[in-house]
C-alpha positions, 0 to 999 in steps of 0.5 A: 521465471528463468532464462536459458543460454544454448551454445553448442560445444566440441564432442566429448569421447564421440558424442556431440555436447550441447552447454546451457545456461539457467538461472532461476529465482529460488522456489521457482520451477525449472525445466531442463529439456532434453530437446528429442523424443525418446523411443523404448531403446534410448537410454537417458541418464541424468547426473549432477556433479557426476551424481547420478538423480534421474535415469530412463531406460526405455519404458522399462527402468525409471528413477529419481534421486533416491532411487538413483543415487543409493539412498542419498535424497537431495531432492527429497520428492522435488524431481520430475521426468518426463517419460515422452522427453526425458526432461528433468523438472525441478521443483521449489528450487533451492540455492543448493541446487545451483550446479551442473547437471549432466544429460547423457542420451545413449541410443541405437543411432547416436550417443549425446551429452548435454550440460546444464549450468543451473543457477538459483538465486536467493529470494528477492529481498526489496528495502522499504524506508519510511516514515512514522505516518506514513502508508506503504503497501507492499506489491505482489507485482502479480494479478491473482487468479481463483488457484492462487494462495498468497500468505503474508508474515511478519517476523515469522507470524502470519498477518494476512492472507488471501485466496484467489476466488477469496474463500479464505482472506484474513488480517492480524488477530484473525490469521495468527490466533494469538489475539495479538492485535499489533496492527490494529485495523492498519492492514488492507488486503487487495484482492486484486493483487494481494498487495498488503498496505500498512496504514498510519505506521508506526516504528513498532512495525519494523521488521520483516515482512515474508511473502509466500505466493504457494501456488507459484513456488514463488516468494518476497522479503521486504525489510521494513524500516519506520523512522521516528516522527515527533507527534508534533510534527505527525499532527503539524498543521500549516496554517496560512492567512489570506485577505478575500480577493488575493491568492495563496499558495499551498507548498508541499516543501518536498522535492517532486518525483516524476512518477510521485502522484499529488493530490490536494483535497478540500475538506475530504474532497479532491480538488486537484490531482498531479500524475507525472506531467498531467494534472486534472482539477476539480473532477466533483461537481460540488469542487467545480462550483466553489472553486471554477477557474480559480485553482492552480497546480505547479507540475515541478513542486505539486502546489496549489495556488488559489486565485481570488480567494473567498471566505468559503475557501476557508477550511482544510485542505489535505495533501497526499503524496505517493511515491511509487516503485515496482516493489512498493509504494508510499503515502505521504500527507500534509495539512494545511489551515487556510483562513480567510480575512476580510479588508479589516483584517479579520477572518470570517469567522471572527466577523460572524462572531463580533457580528453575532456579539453586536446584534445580541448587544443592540438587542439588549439596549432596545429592550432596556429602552423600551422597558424604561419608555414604558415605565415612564408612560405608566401613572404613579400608582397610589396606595389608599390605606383604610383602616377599620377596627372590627372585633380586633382585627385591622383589616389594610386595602390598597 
Protein backbone atom coordinates (compact mmCIF):
# COMPACT_ATOMS: atom_id res chain seq x y z
CA UNK A 1 0.00 0.00 0.00
CA UNK A 2 1.27 3.62 -0.64
CA UNK A 3 -0.01 6.95 -0.54
CA UNK A 4 0.72 9.96 -2.89
CA UNK A 5 0.69 13.74 -2.20
CA UNK A 6 0.79 15.90 -5.70
CA UNK A 7 1.60 19.84 -5.39
CA UNK A 8 2.81 21.77 -8.21
CA UNK A 9 5.97 23.87 -7.57
CA UNK A 10 7.69 26.92 -9.38
CA UNK A 11 9.79 26.08 -12.84
CA UNK A 12 13.17 25.13 -12.57
CA UNK A 13 15.48 26.56 -15.74
CA UNK A 14 11.96 26.77 -18.02
CA UNK A 15 10.30 23.82 -17.43
CA UNK A 16 7.29 23.32 -15.08
CA UNK A 17 7.99 21.05 -11.65
CA UNK A 18 5.51 19.16 -10.56
CA UNK A 19 6.49 17.47 -6.42
CA UNK A 20 5.10 14.14 -5.13
CA UNK A 21 5.07 12.51 -2.29
CA UNK A 22 5.23 8.53 -1.68
CA UNK A 23 5.45 6.53 1.28
CA UNK A 24 5.25 2.85 0.89
CA UNK A 25 5.82 -0.01 3.27
CA UNK A 26 8.94 -2.03 2.75
CA UNK A 27 8.44 -5.25 0.10
CA UNK A 28 5.45 -3.34 -1.22
CA UNK A 29 5.60 -2.14 -5.16
CA UNK A 30 5.49 1.52 -6.10
CA UNK A 31 4.69 2.99 -9.19
CA UNK A 32 5.93 6.41 -9.90
CA UNK A 33 3.67 7.96 -12.95
CA UNK A 34 4.66 10.16 -15.34
CA UNK A 35 1.10 11.18 -16.02
CA UNK A 36 1.21 11.77 -20.14
CA UNK A 37 1.69 9.32 -23.32
CA UNK A 38 4.56 9.40 -24.63
CA UNK A 39 5.43 9.54 -28.69
CA UNK A 40 8.77 8.38 -30.48
CA UNK A 41 10.36 12.01 -29.96
CA UNK A 42 9.97 12.52 -26.28
CA UNK A 43 12.64 11.63 -24.31
CA UNK A 44 12.16 10.62 -20.76
CA UNK A 45 15.24 10.46 -18.26
CA UNK A 46 14.79 9.05 -14.64
CA UNK A 47 17.32 9.98 -11.93
CA UNK A 48 17.70 9.39 -8.20
CA UNK A 49 19.78 11.55 -6.22
CA UNK A 50 21.00 12.87 -9.44
CA UNK A 51 21.58 9.06 -10.62
CA UNK A 52 20.72 8.37 -13.55
CA UNK A 53 18.29 4.53 -13.33
CA UNK A 54 15.71 4.62 -16.02
CA UNK A 55 16.02 6.48 -19.53
CA UNK A 56 13.27 6.21 -22.83
CA UNK A 57 14.17 7.67 -25.77
CA UNK A 58 11.52 6.95 -28.03
CA UNK A 59 11.01 3.65 -29.04
CA UNK A 60 14.83 3.62 -29.87
CA UNK A 61 16.97 3.42 -26.33
CA UNK A 62 15.88 1.86 -23.24
CA UNK A 63 17.62 1.32 -19.85
CA UNK A 64 17.47 0.41 -16.54
CA UNK A 65 19.84 0.65 -13.52
CA UNK A 66 22.73 -1.07 -14.80
CA UNK A 67 22.58 -0.24 -18.03
CA UNK A 68 22.11 3.69 -17.09
CA UNK A 69 24.24 3.87 -14.54
CA UNK A 70 27.93 2.39 -15.44
CA UNK A 71 27.79 -0.90 -14.05
CA UNK A 72 26.60 0.52 -10.48
CA UNK A 73 23.21 -1.92 -9.90
CA UNK A 74 21.29 -0.63 -6.89
CA UNK A 75 18.15 -2.02 -8.00
CA UNK A 76 19.55 -5.25 -8.96
CA UNK A 77 16.41 -6.48 -11.58
CA UNK A 78 13.68 -4.59 -9.24
CA UNK A 79 12.94 -1.81 -12.14
CA UNK A 80 10.34 -1.53 -14.37
CA UNK A 81 9.34 1.09 -17.34
CA UNK A 82 6.49 1.42 -19.02
CA UNK A 83 7.12 2.00 -22.76
CA UNK A 84 3.45 3.69 -23.44
CA UNK A 85 3.95 6.00 -20.22
CA UNK A 86 7.25 6.16 -19.03
CA UNK A 87 6.15 5.12 -15.54
CA UNK A 88 9.02 3.78 -13.51
CA UNK A 89 7.61 0.72 -11.14
CA UNK A 90 9.81 -0.34 -8.20
CA UNK A 91 9.62 -3.64 -6.99
CA UNK A 92 10.13 -5.45 -3.48
CA UNK A 93 11.17 -2.03 -2.07
CA UNK A 94 13.59 -1.69 0.34
CA UNK A 95 14.47 1.12 3.31
CA UNK A 96 17.23 2.13 0.68
CA UNK A 97 15.38 3.00 -1.68
CA UNK A 98 13.96 6.08 0.22
CA UNK A 99 15.13 9.18 -1.79
CA UNK A 100 14.44 11.40 -4.43
CA UNK A 101 13.73 10.18 -7.59
CA UNK A 102 14.05 12.84 -10.61
CA UNK A 103 11.57 12.48 -13.94
CA UNK A 104 12.90 14.97 -16.57
CA UNK A 105 10.37 14.71 -19.82
CA UNK A 106 12.23 16.65 -22.98
CA UNK A 107 9.77 16.74 -25.90
CA UNK A 108 9.18 18.66 -29.29
CA UNK A 109 6.55 21.06 -27.50
CA UNK A 110 7.83 21.28 -23.93
CA UNK A 111 10.62 20.26 -21.50
CA UNK A 112 8.98 19.17 -17.70
CA UNK A 113 10.46 17.94 -14.69
CA UNK A 114 9.02 16.14 -12.05
CA UNK A 115 10.17 15.05 -8.31
CA UNK A 116 9.31 11.91 -6.45
CA UNK A 117 9.88 11.95 -2.29
CA UNK A 118 9.95 8.27 -2.04
CA UNK A 119 9.83 6.97 1.42
CA UNK A 120 9.94 3.12 2.55
CA UNK A 121 9.18 2.43 5.73
CA UNK A 122 10.48 -0.88 7.66
CA UNK A 123 8.10 -3.90 7.95
CA UNK A 124 5.33 -3.83 10.34
CA UNK A 125 6.66 -4.92 13.68
CA UNK A 126 3.26 -5.74 16.28
CA UNK A 127 4.16 -7.12 19.99
CA UNK A 128 2.43 -9.70 21.12
CA UNK A 129 2.33 -10.15 25.17
CA UNK A 130 0.75 -13.33 26.57
CA UNK A 131 0.60 -15.67 29.26
CA UNK A 132 1.64 -19.56 29.84
CA UNK A 133 -1.81 -21.21 28.45
CA UNK A 134 -3.06 -19.16 26.75
CA UNK A 135 -3.96 -19.34 22.73
CA UNK A 136 -2.77 -16.53 20.18
CA UNK A 137 -3.20 -16.25 16.74
CA UNK A 138 -1.13 -14.16 14.71
CA UNK A 139 -3.50 -12.27 11.69
CA UNK A 140 -2.64 -11.87 7.91
CA UNK A 141 -5.11 -8.93 8.22
CA UNK A 142 -5.79 -10.54 4.45
CA UNK A 143 -8.33 -13.21 2.83
CA UNK A 144 -6.06 -15.42 0.55
CA UNK A 145 -6.67 -16.08 -2.79
CA UNK A 146 -5.39 -19.61 -5.20
CA UNK A 147 -2.29 -16.93 -6.24
CA UNK A 148 -1.35 -16.36 -2.67
CA UNK A 149 1.62 -18.13 -0.96
CA UNK A 150 2.03 -17.30 2.68
CA UNK A 151 5.04 -18.66 4.82
CA UNK A 152 5.24 -18.20 8.47
CA UNK A 153 8.98 -18.53 10.36
CA UNK A 154 10.14 -18.62 13.79
CA UNK A 155 13.42 -17.49 14.64
CA UNK A 156 14.33 -17.91 10.95
CA UNK A 157 12.97 -21.54 10.52
CA UNK A 158 9.96 -22.15 8.91
CA UNK A 159 6.97 -23.66 10.77
CA UNK A 160 4.06 -23.53 8.47
CA UNK A 161 2.79 -22.61 5.34
CA UNK A 162 -0.10 -22.24 3.18
CA UNK A 163 -0.79 -21.95 -0.46
CA UNK A 164 -3.94 -20.06 -1.76
CA UNK A 165 -5.71 -23.08 -3.69
CA UNK A 166 -4.00 -25.40 -0.41
CA UNK A 167 -1.88 -27.32 -2.62
CA UNK A 168 0.73 -27.14 -0.41
CA UNK A 169 0.05 -26.33 3.38
CA UNK A 170 2.13 -27.48 6.15
CA UNK A 171 3.12 -27.35 10.03
CA UNK A 172 6.37 -27.50 12.26
CA UNK A 173 8.21 -30.87 11.77
CA UNK A 174 6.46 -31.23 8.13
CA UNK A 175 7.93 -27.72 6.94
CA UNK A 176 11.29 -27.56 8.41
CA UNK A 177 12.48 -31.10 8.07
CA UNK A 178 14.64 -31.21 10.83
CA UNK A 179 12.27 -33.73 12.75
CA UNK A 180 12.13 -30.74 15.56
CA UNK A 181 8.82 -30.87 16.82
CA UNK A 182 9.09 -27.77 19.07
CA UNK A 183 5.40 -26.90 18.63
CA UNK A 184 4.06 -30.43 18.83
CA UNK A 185 0.30 -30.59 17.61
CA UNK A 186 0.00 -26.43 19.02
CA UNK A 187 -0.07 -24.63 15.26
CA UNK A 188 -3.33 -24.34 13.21
CA UNK A 189 -3.37 -22.87 10.05
CA UNK A 190 -6.62 -21.01 8.71
CA UNK A 191 -7.17 -21.41 5.41
CA UNK A 192 -8.93 -18.49 4.98
CA UNK A 193 -6.74 -16.28 5.97
CA UNK A 194 -3.43 -17.71 6.73
CA UNK A 195 -3.62 -16.66 10.14
CA UNK A 196 -1.61 -18.98 12.47
CA UNK A 197 -2.58 -19.82 16.12
CA UNK A 198 -0.42 -21.18 18.59
CA UNK A 199 -2.28 -23.12 21.28
CA UNK A 200 -1.69 -23.78 24.95
CA UNK A 201 1.67 -21.70 24.84
CA UNK A 202 4.55 -22.13 26.56
CA UNK A 203 7.42 -19.65 27.35
CA UNK A 204 9.68 -21.74 25.10
CA UNK A 205 7.92 -20.11 22.12
CA UNK A 206 9.06 -16.68 22.75
CA UNK A 207 10.58 -15.07 19.92
CA UNK A 208 10.17 -13.95 16.53
CA UNK A 209 7.66 -14.82 14.33
CA UNK A 210 8.30 -13.73 10.14
CA UNK A 211 5.52 -13.24 8.14
CA UNK A 212 6.07 -13.62 4.37
CA UNK A 213 3.05 -13.35 2.06
CA UNK A 214 5.47 -13.68 -1.45
CA UNK A 215 2.55 -13.19 -3.73
CA UNK A 216 2.40 -9.56 -2.35
CA UNK A 217 5.80 -8.43 -2.02
CA UNK A 218 4.60 -7.96 1.55
CA UNK A 219 5.77 -9.13 5.00
CA UNK A 220 4.94 -9.03 9.14
CA UNK A 221 7.29 -9.18 12.42
CA UNK A 222 5.47 -10.25 15.64
CA UNK A 223 7.63 -10.37 18.52
CA UNK A 224 6.26 -12.68 21.00
CA UNK A 225 6.65 -12.66 24.61
CA UNK A 226 5.12 -16.11 26.90
CA UNK A 227 5.02 -14.89 30.75
CA UNK A 228 5.77 -17.96 33.09
CA UNK A 229 2.61 -19.52 34.81
CA UNK A 230 2.81 -21.60 37.67
CA UNK A 231 1.27 -25.29 36.63
CA UNK A 232 -0.54 -24.59 39.66
CA UNK A 233 -2.09 -21.76 38.88
CA UNK A 234 -2.58 -23.03 34.82
CA UNK A 235 -4.36 -26.04 36.18
CA UNK A 236 -6.37 -23.95 39.12
CA UNK A 237 -9.79 -24.84 39.33
CA UNK A 238 -12.54 -22.76 41.20
CA UNK A 239 -14.60 -24.49 43.20
CA UNK A 240 -18.07 -23.09 44.55
CA UNK A 241 -20.63 -24.79 46.88
CA UNK A 242 -24.21 -24.15 46.40
CA UNK A 243 -27.34 -25.45 48.28
CA UNK A 244 -30.40 -26.53 45.39
CA UNK A 245 -32.67 -23.76 44.87
CA UNK A 246 -30.28 -20.71 45.63
CA UNK A 247 -27.88 -18.87 42.94
CA UNK A 248 -24.27 -18.63 42.21
CA UNK A 249 -22.50 -16.72 40.29
CA UNK A 250 -19.61 -17.36 38.37
CA UNK A 251 -16.80 -14.18 38.26
CA UNK A 252 -14.44 -14.02 35.77
CA UNK A 253 -12.21 -11.71 38.22
CA UNK A 254 -10.58 -9.91 35.32
CA UNK A 255 -11.50 -6.60 33.90
CA UNK A 256 -13.84 -6.66 30.57
CA UNK A 257 -12.73 -5.21 27.50
CA UNK A 258 -15.17 -3.82 24.93
CA UNK A 259 -14.40 -5.87 22.27
CA UNK A 260 -13.37 -8.92 24.67
CA UNK A 261 -15.63 -12.09 23.32
CA UNK A 262 -16.88 -14.44 27.10
CA UNK A 263 -18.26 -17.53 26.68
CA UNK A 264 -19.09 -20.06 29.48
CA UNK A 265 -19.58 -23.76 28.74
CA UNK A 266 -21.39 -26.64 30.55
CA UNK A 267 -19.62 -29.64 30.53
CA UNK A 268 -17.87 -28.72 26.70
CA UNK A 269 -21.35 -27.12 25.71
CA UNK A 270 -21.88 -23.36 25.12
CA UNK A 271 -24.07 -21.99 27.40
CA UNK A 272 -23.67 -18.28 27.26
CA UNK A 273 -22.06 -16.01 24.95
CA UNK A 274 -21.10 -11.91 25.66
CA UNK A 275 -19.92 -10.32 22.32
CA UNK A 276 -19.52 -6.11 23.21
CA UNK A 277 -23.07 -5.37 24.54
CA UNK A 278 -25.10 -8.49 23.19
CA UNK A 279 -25.30 -11.59 24.61
CA UNK A 280 -26.87 -14.75 23.57
CA UNK A 281 -27.71 -17.69 26.18
CA UNK A 282 -28.34 -21.14 25.32
CA UNK A 283 -28.31 -21.52 21.34
CA UNK A 284 -27.99 -25.94 22.25
CA UNK A 285 -31.14 -27.53 22.66
CA UNK A 286 -29.67 -29.97 25.16
CA UNK A 287 -28.47 -26.23 27.16
CA UNK A 288 -31.89 -24.77 26.76
CA UNK A 289 -33.86 -27.70 28.41
CA UNK A 290 -31.42 -27.99 31.44
CA UNK A 291 -31.10 -24.39 32.20
CA UNK A 292 -34.69 -22.53 30.49
CA UNK A 293 -34.66 -19.10 32.06
CA UNK A 294 -32.30 -19.77 34.73
CA UNK A 295 -29.02 -18.07 33.56
CA UNK A 296 -27.74 -14.59 33.81
CA UNK A 297 -24.83 -12.55 32.10
CA UNK A 298 -23.41 -9.45 33.58
CA UNK A 299 -22.05 -7.32 30.27
CA UNK A 300 -19.55 -5.35 32.49
CA UNK A 301 -17.59 -8.30 34.43
CA UNK A 302 -18.70 -11.56 31.84
CA UNK A 303 -20.08 -13.54 34.75
CA UNK A 304 -22.64 -16.07 34.79
CA UNK A 305 -25.12 -16.18 37.43
CA UNK A 306 -27.52 -19.32 37.76
CA UNK A 307 -30.61 -18.92 39.31
CA UNK A 308 -32.28 -21.64 41.24
CA UNK A 309 -29.95 -24.26 41.15
CA UNK A 310 -30.49 -28.03 40.55
CA UNK A 311 -28.31 -30.88 41.53
CA UNK A 312 -27.98 -31.42 37.39
CA UNK A 313 -26.04 -28.13 37.41
CA UNK A 314 -23.36 -29.71 39.07
CA UNK A 315 -20.39 -30.30 36.84
CA UNK A 316 -17.78 -27.98 35.02
CA UNK A 317 -18.43 -25.07 33.70
CA UNK A 318 -15.46 -23.57 31.43
CA UNK A 319 -14.78 -19.72 30.68
CA UNK A 320 -13.20 -18.59 27.60
CA UNK A 321 -12.14 -15.07 26.99
CA UNK A 322 -10.59 -13.57 23.87
CA UNK A 323 -9.23 -10.73 23.49
CA UNK A 324 -8.86 -8.98 20.09
CA UNK A 325 -6.84 -6.30 18.18
CA UNK A 326 -6.11 -5.88 14.30
CA UNK A 327 -3.02 -7.79 14.69
CA UNK A 328 -3.53 -10.53 16.77
CA UNK A 329 -5.89 -12.07 19.31
CA UNK A 330 -5.77 -13.97 22.80
CA UNK A 331 -7.44 -16.65 24.21
CA UNK A 332 -7.94 -16.99 27.96
CA UNK A 333 -9.58 -19.99 29.95
CA UNK A 334 -11.03 -20.64 33.59
CA UNK A 335 -12.58 -23.26 35.13
CA UNK A 336 -14.74 -23.59 37.45
CA UNK A 337 -16.04 -26.51 39.96
CA UNK A 338 -19.58 -25.99 41.02
CA UNK A 339 -21.29 -28.49 43.66
CA UNK A 340 -24.51 -28.86 44.14
CA UNK A 341 -25.89 -29.52 47.91
CA UNK A 342 -29.11 -30.68 49.20
CA UNK A 343 -30.90 -28.95 52.64
CA UNK A 344 -28.42 -31.33 54.57
CA UNK A 345 -25.67 -29.85 53.48
CA UNK A 346 -24.35 -32.48 51.29
CA UNK A 347 -23.92 -32.55 47.53
CA UNK A 348 -25.51 -35.02 45.50
CA UNK A 349 -23.07 -36.94 44.91
CA UNK A 350 -22.40 -37.38 48.38
CA UNK A 351 -26.07 -38.25 48.95
CA UNK A 352 -26.11 -41.03 46.02
CA UNK A 353 -23.23 -42.41 47.79
CA UNK A 354 -24.54 -42.59 51.50
CA UNK A 355 -28.05 -43.60 49.79
CA UNK A 356 -25.98 -46.48 48.05
CA UNK A 357 -23.98 -47.02 51.34
CA UNK A 358 -27.51 -47.43 53.20
CA UNK A 359 -29.27 -49.65 50.86
CA UNK A 360 -26.29 -52.30 50.75
CA UNK A 361 -26.36 -52.25 54.47
CA UNK A 362 -30.30 -52.95 54.87
CA UNK A 363 -29.63 -55.47 52.22
CA UNK A 364 -27.23 -57.23 54.72
CA UNK A 365 -29.60 -57.13 57.81
CA UNK A 366 -32.58 -58.65 55.70
CA UNK A 367 -30.45 -61.41 54.68
CA UNK A 368 -28.69 -62.04 58.24
CA UNK A 369 -32.76 -61.96 59.49
CA UNK A 370 -33.77 -63.99 57.30
CA UNK A 371 -31.10 -66.63 57.42
CA UNK A 372 -31.39 -66.59 61.44
CA UNK A 373 -35.31 -66.94 60.93
CA UNK A 374 -34.82 -69.64 59.06
CA UNK A 375 -32.72 -71.59 61.18
CA UNK A 376 -34.66 -71.64 63.99
CA UNK A 377 -37.97 -73.00 62.03
CA UNK A 378 -35.46 -76.07 60.86
CA UNK A 379 -35.77 -79.36 63.57
CA UNK A 380 -32.68 -80.13 65.70
CA UNK A 381 -30.98 -82.73 63.47
CA UNK A 382 -30.24 -86.19 65.28
CA UNK A 383 -27.37 -88.37 64.78
CA UNK A 384 -28.21 -92.21 65.33
CA UNK A 385 -24.92 -93.77 65.37
CA UNK A 386 -25.14 -98.13 64.71
CA UNK A 387 -22.33 -99.95 65.15
CA UNK A 388 -21.66 -103.50 63.73
CA UNK A 389 -18.80 -105.34 64.05
CA UNK A 390 -18.32 -107.24 60.64
CA UNK A 391 -14.93 -109.14 59.84
CA UNK A 392 -13.26 -106.19 61.64
CA UNK A 393 -14.68 -103.18 60.22
CA UNK A 394 -16.89 -100.57 61.97
CA UNK A 395 -19.05 -99.40 59.76
CA UNK A 396 -20.79 -95.72 61.32
CA UNK A 397 -24.62 -94.61 59.95
CA UNK A 398 -25.99 -91.00 60.74
Amino acid sequence: MFYVFICTGASVSGADTDRVSVSVNEGDPVTLNTDVKINHRDRIKWFINNNRIAQIIGNISICTDVQCNEGTERFRDRLKLDKQTGSLTIMNTRITDSGEYELQITSSKSDSLKIFTVTVSGAVVVSVFVNEGDSVTLHTDITTNQQDRIKWYFNHTRIAQINGDLSNTCTDVQCNNSGTERFRDRLKLDHQTGSLTIMNITNTHSGEYHLEITSRNSEKIFNVTVYGVSAAERDEVKKLSVKEGESVTLDPGVTKNLNDVIKWYFNEILIAEITGDQSKICTDVQCEERFRDRLKVNHQTGSLTIMNITNTDDGLYKLEITSSSSSFSIRRFKNFRVTVTGDSGLSSAAVVGIVAVLLVAAAVTAGVIYYRERKRSEPEACTMMVVEQTQGYRISLS
